[in-house]
N, C-alpha and C positions, 0 to 999 in steps of 0.2 A: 678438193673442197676449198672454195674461194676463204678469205680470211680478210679482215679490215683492218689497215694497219692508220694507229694514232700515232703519230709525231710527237716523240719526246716522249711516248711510254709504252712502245712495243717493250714486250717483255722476251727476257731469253727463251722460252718453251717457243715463242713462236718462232723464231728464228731458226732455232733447232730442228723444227717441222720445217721448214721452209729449206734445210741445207738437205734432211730426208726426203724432201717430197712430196711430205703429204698434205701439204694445203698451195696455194695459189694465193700469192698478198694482192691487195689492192690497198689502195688510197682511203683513206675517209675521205668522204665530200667536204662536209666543214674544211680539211684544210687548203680547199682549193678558194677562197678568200682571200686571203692575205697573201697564197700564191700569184693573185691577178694583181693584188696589187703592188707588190713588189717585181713586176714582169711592167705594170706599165711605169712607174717610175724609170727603169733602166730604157725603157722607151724615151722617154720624155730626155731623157740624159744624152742617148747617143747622136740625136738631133741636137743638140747643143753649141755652145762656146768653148766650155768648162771641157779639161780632158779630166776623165776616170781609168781607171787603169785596168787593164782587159775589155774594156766597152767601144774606147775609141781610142785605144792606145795600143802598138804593141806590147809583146809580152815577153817577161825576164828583164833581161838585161836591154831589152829594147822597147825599155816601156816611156820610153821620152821620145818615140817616133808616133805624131798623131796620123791617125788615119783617118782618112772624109767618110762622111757619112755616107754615101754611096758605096764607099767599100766593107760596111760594119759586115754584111751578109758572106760578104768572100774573107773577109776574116777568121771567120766564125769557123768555116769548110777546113779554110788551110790550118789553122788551130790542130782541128781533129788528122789533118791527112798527114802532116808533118811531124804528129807526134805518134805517130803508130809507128813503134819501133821497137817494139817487144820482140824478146826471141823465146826457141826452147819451145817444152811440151804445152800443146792445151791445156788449160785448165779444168780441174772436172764440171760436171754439171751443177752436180751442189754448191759450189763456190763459187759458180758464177750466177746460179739463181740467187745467192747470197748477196754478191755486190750490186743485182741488179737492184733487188729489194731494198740495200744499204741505203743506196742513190736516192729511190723514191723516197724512204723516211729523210733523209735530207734535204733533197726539193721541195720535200711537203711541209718544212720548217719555216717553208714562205720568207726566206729571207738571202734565196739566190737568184730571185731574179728573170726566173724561167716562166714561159708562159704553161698554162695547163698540157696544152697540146703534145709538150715535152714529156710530161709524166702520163698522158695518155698513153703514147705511143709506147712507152717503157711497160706500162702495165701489160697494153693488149700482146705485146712480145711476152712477156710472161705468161699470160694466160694461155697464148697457142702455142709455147713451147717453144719458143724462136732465141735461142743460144744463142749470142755471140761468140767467134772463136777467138780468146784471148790467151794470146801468149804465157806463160807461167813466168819469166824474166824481162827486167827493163826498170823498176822501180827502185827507186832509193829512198821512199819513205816521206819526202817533204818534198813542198808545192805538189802536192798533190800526187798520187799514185798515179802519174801522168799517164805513159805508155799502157797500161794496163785498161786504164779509164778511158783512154784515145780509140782502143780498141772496139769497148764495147761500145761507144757511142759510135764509131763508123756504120755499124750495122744499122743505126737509126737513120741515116742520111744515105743507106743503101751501098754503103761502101765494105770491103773486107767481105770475110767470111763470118757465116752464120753457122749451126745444126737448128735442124728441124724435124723432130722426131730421130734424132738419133745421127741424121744425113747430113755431112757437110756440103755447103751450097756458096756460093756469090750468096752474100745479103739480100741483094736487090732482087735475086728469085727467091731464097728465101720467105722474104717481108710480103712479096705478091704471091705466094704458095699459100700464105697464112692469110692475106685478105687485109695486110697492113700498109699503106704509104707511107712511103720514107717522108722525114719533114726536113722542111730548112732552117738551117740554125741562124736564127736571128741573136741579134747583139747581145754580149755574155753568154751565151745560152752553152757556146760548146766550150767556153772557160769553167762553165758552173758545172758540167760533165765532169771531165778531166780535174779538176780542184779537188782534190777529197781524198778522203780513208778508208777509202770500201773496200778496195783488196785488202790490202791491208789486213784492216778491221774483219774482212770474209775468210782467210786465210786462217788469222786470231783465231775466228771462233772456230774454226772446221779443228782446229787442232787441241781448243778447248774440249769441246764433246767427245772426239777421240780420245784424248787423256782421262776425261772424268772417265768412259767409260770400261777404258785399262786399268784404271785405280780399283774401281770397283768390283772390275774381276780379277784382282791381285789380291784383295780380300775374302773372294770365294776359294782361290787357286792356294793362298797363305793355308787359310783354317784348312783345307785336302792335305795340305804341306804338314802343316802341324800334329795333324792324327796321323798321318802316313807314317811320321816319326815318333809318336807318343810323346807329341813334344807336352807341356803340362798347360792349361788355360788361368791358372792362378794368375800369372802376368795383366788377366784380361778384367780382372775382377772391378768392378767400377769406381770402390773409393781409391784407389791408386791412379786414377784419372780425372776425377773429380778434384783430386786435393791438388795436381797440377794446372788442371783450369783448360788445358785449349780444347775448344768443341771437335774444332777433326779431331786429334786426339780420344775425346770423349765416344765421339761417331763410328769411330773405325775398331776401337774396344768392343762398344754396343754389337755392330754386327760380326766381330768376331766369335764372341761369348756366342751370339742368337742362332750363328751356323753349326756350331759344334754342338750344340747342347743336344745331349741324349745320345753320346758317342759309346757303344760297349769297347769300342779299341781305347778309350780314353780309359773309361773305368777299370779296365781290367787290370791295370797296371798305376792305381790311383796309391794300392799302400805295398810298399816292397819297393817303390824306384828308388834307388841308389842315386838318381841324378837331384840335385841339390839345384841347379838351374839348368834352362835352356840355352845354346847361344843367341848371339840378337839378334840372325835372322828372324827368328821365332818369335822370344821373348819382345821385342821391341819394335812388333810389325805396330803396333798404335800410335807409340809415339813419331816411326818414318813415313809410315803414309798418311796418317792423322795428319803430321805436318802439311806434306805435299796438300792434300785435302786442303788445309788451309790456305795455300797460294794459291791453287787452283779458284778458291773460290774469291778470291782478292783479284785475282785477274778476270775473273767473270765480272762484280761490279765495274772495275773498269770498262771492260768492253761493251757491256750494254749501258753505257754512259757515252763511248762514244759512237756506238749503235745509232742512237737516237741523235747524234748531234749535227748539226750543220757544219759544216769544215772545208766548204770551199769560200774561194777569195775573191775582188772584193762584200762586205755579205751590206745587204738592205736592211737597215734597224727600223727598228720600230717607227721611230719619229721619222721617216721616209731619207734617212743620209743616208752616204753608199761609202764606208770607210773598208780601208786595205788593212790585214793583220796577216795573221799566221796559225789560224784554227787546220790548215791543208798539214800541220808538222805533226807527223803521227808518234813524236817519243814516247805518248801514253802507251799507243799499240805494242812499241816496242818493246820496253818494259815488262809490258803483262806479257809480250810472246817468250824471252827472257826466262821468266819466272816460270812459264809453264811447260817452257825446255828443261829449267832444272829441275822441276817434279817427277815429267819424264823421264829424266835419265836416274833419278831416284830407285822411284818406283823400280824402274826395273835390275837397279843393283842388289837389291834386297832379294828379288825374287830369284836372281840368279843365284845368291846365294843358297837358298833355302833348294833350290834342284842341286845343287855342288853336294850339300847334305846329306842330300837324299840318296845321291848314288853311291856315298862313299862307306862302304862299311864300318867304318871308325868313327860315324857320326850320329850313322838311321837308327841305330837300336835295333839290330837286329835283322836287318833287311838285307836279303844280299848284295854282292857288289854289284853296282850299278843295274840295279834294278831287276835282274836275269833271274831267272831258278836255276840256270844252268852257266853260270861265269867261267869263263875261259872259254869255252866249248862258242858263247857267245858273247858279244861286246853288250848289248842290250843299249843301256841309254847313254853309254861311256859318249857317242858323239854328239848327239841332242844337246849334252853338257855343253861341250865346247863350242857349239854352235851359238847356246846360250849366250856364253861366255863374250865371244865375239860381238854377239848385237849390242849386248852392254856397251862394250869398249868402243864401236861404233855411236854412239849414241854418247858418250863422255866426250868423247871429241868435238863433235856436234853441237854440244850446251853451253859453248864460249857464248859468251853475248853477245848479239850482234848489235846491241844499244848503244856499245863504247867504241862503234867504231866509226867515222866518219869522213867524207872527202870533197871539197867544195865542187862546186857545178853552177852551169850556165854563166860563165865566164866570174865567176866568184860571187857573183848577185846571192845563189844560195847557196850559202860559206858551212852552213852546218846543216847535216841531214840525219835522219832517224837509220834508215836501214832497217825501217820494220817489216816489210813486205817480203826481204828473204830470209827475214828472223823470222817470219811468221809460216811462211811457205816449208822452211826445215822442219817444222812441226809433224808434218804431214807422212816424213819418212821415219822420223824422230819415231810416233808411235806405231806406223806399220811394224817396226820391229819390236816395240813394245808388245803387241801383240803376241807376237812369236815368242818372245821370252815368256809370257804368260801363259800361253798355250802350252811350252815345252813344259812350263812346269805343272800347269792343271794334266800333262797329261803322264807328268815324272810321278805325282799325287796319287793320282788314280791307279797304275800299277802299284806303288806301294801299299795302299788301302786291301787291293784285291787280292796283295801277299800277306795280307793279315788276317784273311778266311780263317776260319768262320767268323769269326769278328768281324762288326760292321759299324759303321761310320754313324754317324748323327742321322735323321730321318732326311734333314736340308740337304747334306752333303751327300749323302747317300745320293739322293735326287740327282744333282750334279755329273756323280760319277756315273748313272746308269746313262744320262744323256751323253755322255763320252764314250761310251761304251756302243752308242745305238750308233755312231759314226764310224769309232776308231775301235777298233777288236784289243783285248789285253795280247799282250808281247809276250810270246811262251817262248818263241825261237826267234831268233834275227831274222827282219825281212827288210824289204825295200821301205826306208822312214820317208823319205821328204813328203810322199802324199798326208801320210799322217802329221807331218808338221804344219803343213799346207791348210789339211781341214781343221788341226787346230786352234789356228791362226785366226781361220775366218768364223769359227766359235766364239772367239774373244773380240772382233772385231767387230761384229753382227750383234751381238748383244744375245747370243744364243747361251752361251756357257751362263749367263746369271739369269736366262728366264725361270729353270725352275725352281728360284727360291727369290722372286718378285715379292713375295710377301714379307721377308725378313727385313729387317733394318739396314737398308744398303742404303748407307748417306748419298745426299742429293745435293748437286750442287748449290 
């Protein structure tokens, strides 16, 4: 489904569709006005006297070497050919449908300089599927997400590699499989490519919607955790969140209480519990995730702020100047990727604990050790545990910031750089194992529930567990797990473990 994207207020939902799939961006026409005319200014410029820098100048630390105006077009080429120096794996589909899209809302901000023809061509490679194959390493985050950015522009000029339906190809067959002509990059044109935030910023967000949507199956997987244990819901009761004030906080209470409510394992053991409190796995799953919720969604405004922003170099202002800054230094992306590594690695300490819990008989209330009807005889979820345990610990490591670190380049021209691009890209493996710890525990939950027959869960959770159950069989005897952690995994990944309680209150970014 095509989609029409406005410069400076695509909104995050479409983005998100646009990293799943399910629409096709284009342009608004309206912004191809001020596109033309910020394309012929730099015209008018590179025929000149006056040097601008990256129009008829070299570029970095060679940007006091002019170039004649006969060579702006071979400029332009060697720009993109000489900065394609990415290594490492491709990057997936969604993330690079992402940064394509990034690009056009930035080109369409009509103040880099590019002619239409550029963002044509960009579109119509979107529309028939035509990939560029970009490296996943090479970027350091300022002037631009070069090597990443070099890449996907090569395929516009028929250079590198493409996918085309799935198929890696030459570009250049590629672009002619799909009915597209490479163009030639006229002056600034492959500066205003390469200049920008869009991996970056595409990366950011692929690791944003992943984490929101591990949060929010940490909340279905938590409330399974909580009954599986008889942990108590009092914790969750509203004016105890209310009288602290923060809305995650408030959010993540809300959908807690709205999953459980109507548990007979809860009730049955409402008067006679000897327990006086939960631990904080339990008790304090609102206040830790509620938090995380709360960065999470701190870094969301950032990143659809600089979603929508122009941030390559030098930009066309309004009153028709062409001045040089540093909108290319992505610390914002940084930052937010930062914050939503350590949500990630939150999230998933909590939940590890609350499976530690669960297996341990000296914790569940009752349940046997690690999960088994028959302990000793079998281990049951004794490794699931420690498997747990490990992606955590993997995942702590991982959430150093990579904002605070830095090292000069291009012969010290750019003396300080973000490092947002492989802060943002750790995201990526950061929640695949989120995942897994969520899954081990929606599925440590779900055994315990089913050891608590005849007693049953809430009618939501309930829900829940039976769709666990239509995948993953309850654990009577030891069997071979990794498949079952496998299909857990892509339960929580998918979005499948919280489709059947879409109706409850599961905060939204």
């Amino acid at each position: 489904m095509a989609h029409t994207l406005v410069p400076g207020k695509v909104p995050l939902e479409t983005l998100a569709a646009v990293y799943e799939g399910s629409l096709i961006p284009r342009l608004d026409d309206a912004a191809l006005e001020r596109v033309r005319a910020s394309a012929a200014k730099v015209t008018e410029i590179a025929g000149g006297e006056q040097a601008h820098y990256g129009i008829n100048t070299g570029f970095g630390k060679l940007a006091s070497v002019r170039i004649p105006a006969d060579d702006v077009e071979k400029l332009q080429r060697n720009l993109i050919l000489s900065h394609c120096c990415g290594v490492g794996a491709p990057l997936d589909d969604g993330i690079v449908r992402l940064i394509m899209t990034l690009k056009l809302i930035s080109l369409g901000r009509g103040a880099s300089g590019v002619r239409p023809a550029v963002i044509h061509c960009l579109s119509a490679m979107l529309e028939r599927n035509v990939l560029p194959v970009i490296p996943e390493k090479g970027s350091v985050g300022a002037s631009g997400d070069l090597a990443p950015l070099a890449h996907m522009t090569a395929t516009l000029i028929g250079e590198g590699e493409a996918k085309l339906d799935g198929k890696v190809l030459p570009s250049s067959e590629a672009l002619a499989k799909a009915g597209i002509a490479p163009i030639i990059l006229k002056a600034k044109e492959g500066l205003a490519m390469i200049n920008g935030t869009q991996t970056s910023t595409a990366l950011a967000l692929a690791g944003l919607f992943r984490a929101h949507r591990a949060l929010v199956s940490s909340l279905v997987s938590g409330a399974l955790s909580t009954d599986a244990a008889m942990g108590s819901t009092s914790p969750f009761h509203p004016e105890i969140h209310a009288l602290r004030g923060h809305q995650g906080q408030i959010d993540a209470a809300d959908a807690l209480r709205a999953l459980m409510d109507g548990s007979e394992i809860r009730a049955s053991h409402e008067q006679g519990d000897e327990r006086v409190q939960d631990p904080y796995c339990l008790r304090c799953q609102p206040q830790v995730v509620g938090a995380c919720l709360d960065v999470l969604r701190q870094a969301a405004r950032t990143l659809i702020v600089e979603a929508n922003a122009a941030t390559d170099n030098p930009l066309v202002l309004s009153d028709g100047t062409i001045v040089s800054g540093g909108n290319f230094h992505a610390e914002p992306v940084a930052l937010a990727a930062d914050q939503i590594a350590i949500a990630v690695c939150e999230i998933g300490a909590i939940a590890q604990r609350r499976i530690a819990l669960l297996v341990d008989p000296a914790l569940s209330y009752g349940l046997p050790a690690f999960l088994t009807p028959k302990p000793g005889l079998n281990s049951g979820f004794m490794i699931a545990e420690v498997t747990s345990a490990a992606l955590m610990s993997e995942n702590k490591q991982m959430s150093h910031p990579a904002s605070v670190d830095s090292t000069p380049t291009s012969a010290n021209q750019e003396d300080h750089v973000s490092m947002a691009c492989h802060g943002a890209r750790r995201l990526l493996p950061m929640t695949e194992n989120l995942f897994s710890i969520v899954g081990i525990e929606a599925l440590s939950a779900a055994q315990g529930i089913d050891l608590r027959a005849p007693l049953t869960s809430s009618p939501a959770l309930d829900a829940v567990r039976k769709a666990i159950r239509a995948e993953i069989p309850k654990l009577d005897d030891d069997r071979y797990m990794a498949r079952d952690l496998t299909l857990a995994a892509e339960l929580v990944g998918s979005g499948r473990l919280i489709a059947p309680v879409a109706n409850e209150p599961l905060p939204a970014l």
